[in-house]
C-alpha positions as CSV (number, residue, x, y, z in Angstrom):
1,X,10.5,-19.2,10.7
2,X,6.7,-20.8,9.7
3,X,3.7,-18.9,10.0
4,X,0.5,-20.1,10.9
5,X,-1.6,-18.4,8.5
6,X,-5.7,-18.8,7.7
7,X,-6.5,-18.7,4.0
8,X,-10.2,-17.8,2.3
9,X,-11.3,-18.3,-1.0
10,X,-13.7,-16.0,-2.1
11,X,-13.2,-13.6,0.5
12,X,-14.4,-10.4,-1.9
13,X,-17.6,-12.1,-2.3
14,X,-20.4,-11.2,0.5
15,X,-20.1,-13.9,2.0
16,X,-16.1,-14.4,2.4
17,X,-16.0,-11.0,3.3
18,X,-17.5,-11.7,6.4
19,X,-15.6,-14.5,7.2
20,X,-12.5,-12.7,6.2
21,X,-12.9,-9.4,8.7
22,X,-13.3,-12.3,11.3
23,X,-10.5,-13.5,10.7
24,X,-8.6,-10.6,11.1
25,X,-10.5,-9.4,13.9
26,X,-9.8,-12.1,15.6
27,X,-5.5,-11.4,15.3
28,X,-5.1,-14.3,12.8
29,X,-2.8,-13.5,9.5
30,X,-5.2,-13.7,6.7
31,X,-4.2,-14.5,3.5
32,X,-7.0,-13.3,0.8
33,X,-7.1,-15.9,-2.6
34,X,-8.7,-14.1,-5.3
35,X,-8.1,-13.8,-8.6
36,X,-9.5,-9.9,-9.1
37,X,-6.0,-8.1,-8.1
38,X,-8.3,-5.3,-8.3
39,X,-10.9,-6.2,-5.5
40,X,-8.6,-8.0,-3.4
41,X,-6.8,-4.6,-3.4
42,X,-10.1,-2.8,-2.4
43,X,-10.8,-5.5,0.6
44,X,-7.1,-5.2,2.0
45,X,-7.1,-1.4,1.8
46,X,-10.3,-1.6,3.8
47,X,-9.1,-4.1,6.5
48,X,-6.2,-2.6,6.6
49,X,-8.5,0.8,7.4
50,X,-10.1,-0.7,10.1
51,X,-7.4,-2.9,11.8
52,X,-4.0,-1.0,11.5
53,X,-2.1,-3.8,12.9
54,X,-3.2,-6.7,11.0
55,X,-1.3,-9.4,9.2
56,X,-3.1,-9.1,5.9
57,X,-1.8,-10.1,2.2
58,X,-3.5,-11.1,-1.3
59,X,-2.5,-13.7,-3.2
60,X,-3.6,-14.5,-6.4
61,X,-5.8,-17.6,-7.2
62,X,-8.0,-18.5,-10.1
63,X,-9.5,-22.0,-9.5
64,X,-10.5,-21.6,-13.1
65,X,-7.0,-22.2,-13.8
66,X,-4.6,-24.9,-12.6
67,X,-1.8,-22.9,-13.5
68,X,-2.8,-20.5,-11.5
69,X,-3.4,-22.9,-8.5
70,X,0.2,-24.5,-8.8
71,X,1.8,-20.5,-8.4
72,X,-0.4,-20.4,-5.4
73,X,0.1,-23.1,-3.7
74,X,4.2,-22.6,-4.3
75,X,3.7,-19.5,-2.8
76,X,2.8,-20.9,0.3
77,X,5.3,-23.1,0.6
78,X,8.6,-20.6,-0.2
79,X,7.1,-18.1,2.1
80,X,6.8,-21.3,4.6
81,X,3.5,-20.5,5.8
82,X,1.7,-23.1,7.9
83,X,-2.1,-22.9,6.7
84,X,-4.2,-23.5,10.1
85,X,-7.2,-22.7,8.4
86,X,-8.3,-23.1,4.9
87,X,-11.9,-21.6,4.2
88,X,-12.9,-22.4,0.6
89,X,-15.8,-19.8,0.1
90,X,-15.5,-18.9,-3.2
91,X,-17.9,-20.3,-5.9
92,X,-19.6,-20.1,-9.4
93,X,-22.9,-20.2,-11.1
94,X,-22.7,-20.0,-14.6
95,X,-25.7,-18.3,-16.8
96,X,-24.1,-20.0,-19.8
97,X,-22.8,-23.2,-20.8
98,X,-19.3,-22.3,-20.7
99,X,-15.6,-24.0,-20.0
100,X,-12.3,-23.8,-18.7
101,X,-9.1,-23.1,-20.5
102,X,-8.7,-27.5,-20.0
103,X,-12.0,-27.8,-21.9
104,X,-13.9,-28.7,-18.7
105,X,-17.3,-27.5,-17.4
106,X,-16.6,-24.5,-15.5
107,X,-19.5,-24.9,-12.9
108,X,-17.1,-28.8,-12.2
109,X,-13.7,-26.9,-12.8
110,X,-14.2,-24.1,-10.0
111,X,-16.7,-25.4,-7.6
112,X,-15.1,-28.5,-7.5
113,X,-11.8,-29.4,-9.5
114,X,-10.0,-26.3,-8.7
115,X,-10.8,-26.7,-5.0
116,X,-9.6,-30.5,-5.0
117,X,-6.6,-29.5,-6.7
118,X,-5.9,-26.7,-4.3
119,X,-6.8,-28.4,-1.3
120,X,-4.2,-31.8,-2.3
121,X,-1.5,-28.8,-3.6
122,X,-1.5,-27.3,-0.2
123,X,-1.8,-30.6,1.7
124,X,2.1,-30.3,2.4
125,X,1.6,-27.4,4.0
126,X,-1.3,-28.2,6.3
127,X,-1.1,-27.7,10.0
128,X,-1.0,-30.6,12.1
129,X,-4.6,-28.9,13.7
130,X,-5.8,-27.6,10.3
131,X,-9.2,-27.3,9.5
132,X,-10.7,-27.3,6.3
133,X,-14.0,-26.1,5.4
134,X,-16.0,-26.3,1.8
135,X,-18.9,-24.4,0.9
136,X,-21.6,-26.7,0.0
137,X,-25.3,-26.1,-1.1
138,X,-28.8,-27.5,-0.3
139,X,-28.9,-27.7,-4.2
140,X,-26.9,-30.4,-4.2
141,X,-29.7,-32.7,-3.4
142,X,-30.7,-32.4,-7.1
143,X,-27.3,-33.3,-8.4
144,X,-25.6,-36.3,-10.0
145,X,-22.0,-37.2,-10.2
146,X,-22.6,-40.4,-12.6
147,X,-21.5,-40.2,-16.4
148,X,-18.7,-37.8,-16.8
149,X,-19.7,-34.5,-14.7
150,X,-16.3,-33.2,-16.7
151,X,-17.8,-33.0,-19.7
152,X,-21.4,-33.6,-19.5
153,X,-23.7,-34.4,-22.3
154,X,-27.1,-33.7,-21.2
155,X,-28.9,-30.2,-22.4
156,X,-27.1,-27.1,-20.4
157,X,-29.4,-26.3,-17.3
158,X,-27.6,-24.0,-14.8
159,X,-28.8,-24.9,-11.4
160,X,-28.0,-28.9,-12.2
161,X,-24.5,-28.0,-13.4
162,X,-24.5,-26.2,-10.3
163,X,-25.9,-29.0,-8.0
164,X,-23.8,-31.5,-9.8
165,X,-20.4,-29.6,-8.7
166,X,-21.6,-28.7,-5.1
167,X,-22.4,-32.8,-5.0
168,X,-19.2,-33.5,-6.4
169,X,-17.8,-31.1,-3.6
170,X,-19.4,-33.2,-0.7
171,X,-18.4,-36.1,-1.6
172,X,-14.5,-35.2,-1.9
173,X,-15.0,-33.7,1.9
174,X,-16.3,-37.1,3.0
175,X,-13.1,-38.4,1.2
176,X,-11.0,-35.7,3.0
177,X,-12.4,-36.5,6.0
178,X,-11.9,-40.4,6.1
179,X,-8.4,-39.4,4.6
180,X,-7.7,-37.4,7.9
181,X,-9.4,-39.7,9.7
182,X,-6.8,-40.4,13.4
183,X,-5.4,-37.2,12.8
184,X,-6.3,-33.5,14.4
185,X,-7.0,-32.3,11.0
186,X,-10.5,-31.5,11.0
187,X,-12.9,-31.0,7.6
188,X,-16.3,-30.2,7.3
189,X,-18.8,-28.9,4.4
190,X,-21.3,-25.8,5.3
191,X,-24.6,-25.1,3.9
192,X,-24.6,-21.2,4.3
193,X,-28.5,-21.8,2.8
194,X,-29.7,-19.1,-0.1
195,X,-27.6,-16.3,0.4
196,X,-28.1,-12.7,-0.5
197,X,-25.0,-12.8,-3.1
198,X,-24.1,-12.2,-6.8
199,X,-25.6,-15.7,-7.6
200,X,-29.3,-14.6,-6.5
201,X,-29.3,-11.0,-8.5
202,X,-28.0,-11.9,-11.5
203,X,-31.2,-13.9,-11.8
204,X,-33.4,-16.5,-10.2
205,X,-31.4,-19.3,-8.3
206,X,-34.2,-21.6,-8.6
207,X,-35.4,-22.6,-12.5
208,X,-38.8,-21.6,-12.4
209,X,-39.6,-21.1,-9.0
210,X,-41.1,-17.3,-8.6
211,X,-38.9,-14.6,-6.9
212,X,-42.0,-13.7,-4.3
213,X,-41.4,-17.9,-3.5
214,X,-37.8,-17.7,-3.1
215,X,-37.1,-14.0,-1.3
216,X,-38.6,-15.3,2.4
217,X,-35.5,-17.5,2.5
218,X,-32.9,-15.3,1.5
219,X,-30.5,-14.7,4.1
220,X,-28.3,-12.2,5.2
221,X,-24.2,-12.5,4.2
222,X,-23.6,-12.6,8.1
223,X,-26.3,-14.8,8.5
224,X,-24.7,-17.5,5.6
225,X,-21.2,-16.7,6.9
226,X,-22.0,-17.7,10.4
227,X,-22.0,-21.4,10.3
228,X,-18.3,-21.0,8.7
229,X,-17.5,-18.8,11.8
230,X,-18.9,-21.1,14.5
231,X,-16.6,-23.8,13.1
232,X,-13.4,-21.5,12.9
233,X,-13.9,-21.3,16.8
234,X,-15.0,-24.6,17.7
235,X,-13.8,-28.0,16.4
236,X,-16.9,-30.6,16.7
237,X,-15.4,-34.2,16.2
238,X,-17.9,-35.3,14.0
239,X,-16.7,-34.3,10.4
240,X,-17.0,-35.2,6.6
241,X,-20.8,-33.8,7.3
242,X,-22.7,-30.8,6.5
243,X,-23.2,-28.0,9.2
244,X,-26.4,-25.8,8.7
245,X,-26.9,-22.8,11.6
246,X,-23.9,-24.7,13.7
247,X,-25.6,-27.7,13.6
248,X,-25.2,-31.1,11.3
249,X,-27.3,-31.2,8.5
250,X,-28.7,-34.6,7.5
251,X,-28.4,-35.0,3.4
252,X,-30.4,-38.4,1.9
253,X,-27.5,-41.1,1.9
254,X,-28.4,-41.9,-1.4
255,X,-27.5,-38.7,-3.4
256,X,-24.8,-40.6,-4.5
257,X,-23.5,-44.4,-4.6
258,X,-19.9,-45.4,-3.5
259,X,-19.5,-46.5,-6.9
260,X,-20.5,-43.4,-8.9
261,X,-18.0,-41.0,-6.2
262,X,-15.4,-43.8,-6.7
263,X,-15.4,-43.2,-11.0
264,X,-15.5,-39.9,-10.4
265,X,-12.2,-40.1,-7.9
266,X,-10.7,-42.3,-10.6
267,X,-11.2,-39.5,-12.9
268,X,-10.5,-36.5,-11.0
269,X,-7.2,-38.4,-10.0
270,X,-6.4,-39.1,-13.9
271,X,-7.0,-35.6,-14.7
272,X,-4.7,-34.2,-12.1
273,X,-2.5,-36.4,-13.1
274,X,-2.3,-35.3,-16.5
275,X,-2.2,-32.1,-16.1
276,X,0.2,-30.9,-13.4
């Protein structure tokens, strides 16, 4: 017998850990992707503390590796679990130029890569209701997806990588969302806005903006998560668009140009391709 199930990404991060005890709060079977074993033990001890009869598991997930993704995603489908709700909160921003086990730019592989990959691995097994929501970032206004964003050639600057991937992100939920379009399966992106997580102390989020700048705008992990949360329990019809505090978000429309997202497709479809 299927099992409608709600999976999130992330969810030992700040930020899916709020989303996560929603979730469960709200009687839904949560499925915890993470690839510590160790903190995804910690989170489901804890939920399991403080709701006894909750349908909680973990299931291991490095978007880092496609390997990894493919065990995941097979998971799902033996244990025939219908995924109602797929909450891709995890993310990555890397202090040093560094790469994935395929030889791609890690900021691109997890951010998004590994999320595109998951997202058409599980598409099978995908409610006829499903929703699916991505984690973008107001720093992708300062991204680019032209040239190969695979392997980039330009000087290693953290916060463009960074923009560059969360871009890249957008752009495949606008493709989701046209994908799904005269269908009930709903996808939208989410701006949580600058978030009190790992990312901001491990150093300044903005290149050379002061701390005393930045700090006024750093929110809360129940004030990022929110947005996320709002959606779970609503389903506005507009989607393929960025929510920010439960309402749409206008980004410039010329971030990127149907041309650039369309090599980029071509390549993101060539790489999947090539390596199942």
């Amino acid at each position: 017998m299927s099992s409608r199930i709600s999976i999130v990404t992330g969810a030992t991060g700040k930020i899916g850990r709020v989303i996560a005890e929603e979730v469960v709060r709200q009687g839904k079977h949560l499925v915890i992707a993470c690839r510590s074993l160790a903190k995804s033990k910690v989170l489901l001890d804890d939920l399991q503390s403080a709701f006894p009869h909750a349908s909680i598991e973990s299931i291991m997930l490095d978007l880092s590796d496609r390997r990894s993704i493919k065990r995941f995603a097979e998971t799902i489908e033996q244990k025939c679990y219908i995924v109602s709700e797929l909450v891709c909160a995890a993310g990555l921003l890397c202090q040093y130029e560094s790469q994935s086990k395929d030889d791609i730019d890690m900021s691109m592989t997890v951010n998004y890569l590994g999320n595109v990959r998951l997202i058409e691995s599980l598409q099978y097994s995908l409610a006829h209701d499903a929703k699916i929501i991505n984690m973008v970032s107001l720093a992708m206004r300062w991204g680019t997806i032209s040239g190969n964003p695979f392997l980039p050639d330009e000087r290693f600057n953290r916060f463009r990588r960074y923009a560059s991937s969360k871009l890249a992100l957008y752009a495949y939920t606008q493709h989701l969302a046209r994908k799904y379009d005269n269908t009930n399966i709903s996808v939208y992106a989410v701006d949580p806005g600058i978030v009190n997580t790992v990312m901001i102390t491990r150093g300044r989020w903005f290149e050379g903006i002061a701390d005393s700048l930045l700090s006024p705008f750093v929110r809360t992990p129940e004030k990022g998560a929110e947005t996320v949360l709002y959606l779970l329990s609503n389903r506005p019809q507009t989607t393929g668009v960025t929510y920010f505090d439960c309402q749409i978000k206008q980004f410039p429309s010329d971030m990127f140009t149907r041309e650039e997202w369309s090599q980029l497709w071509e390549s993101t479809q060539k790489y999947l391709t090539e390596n199942v």
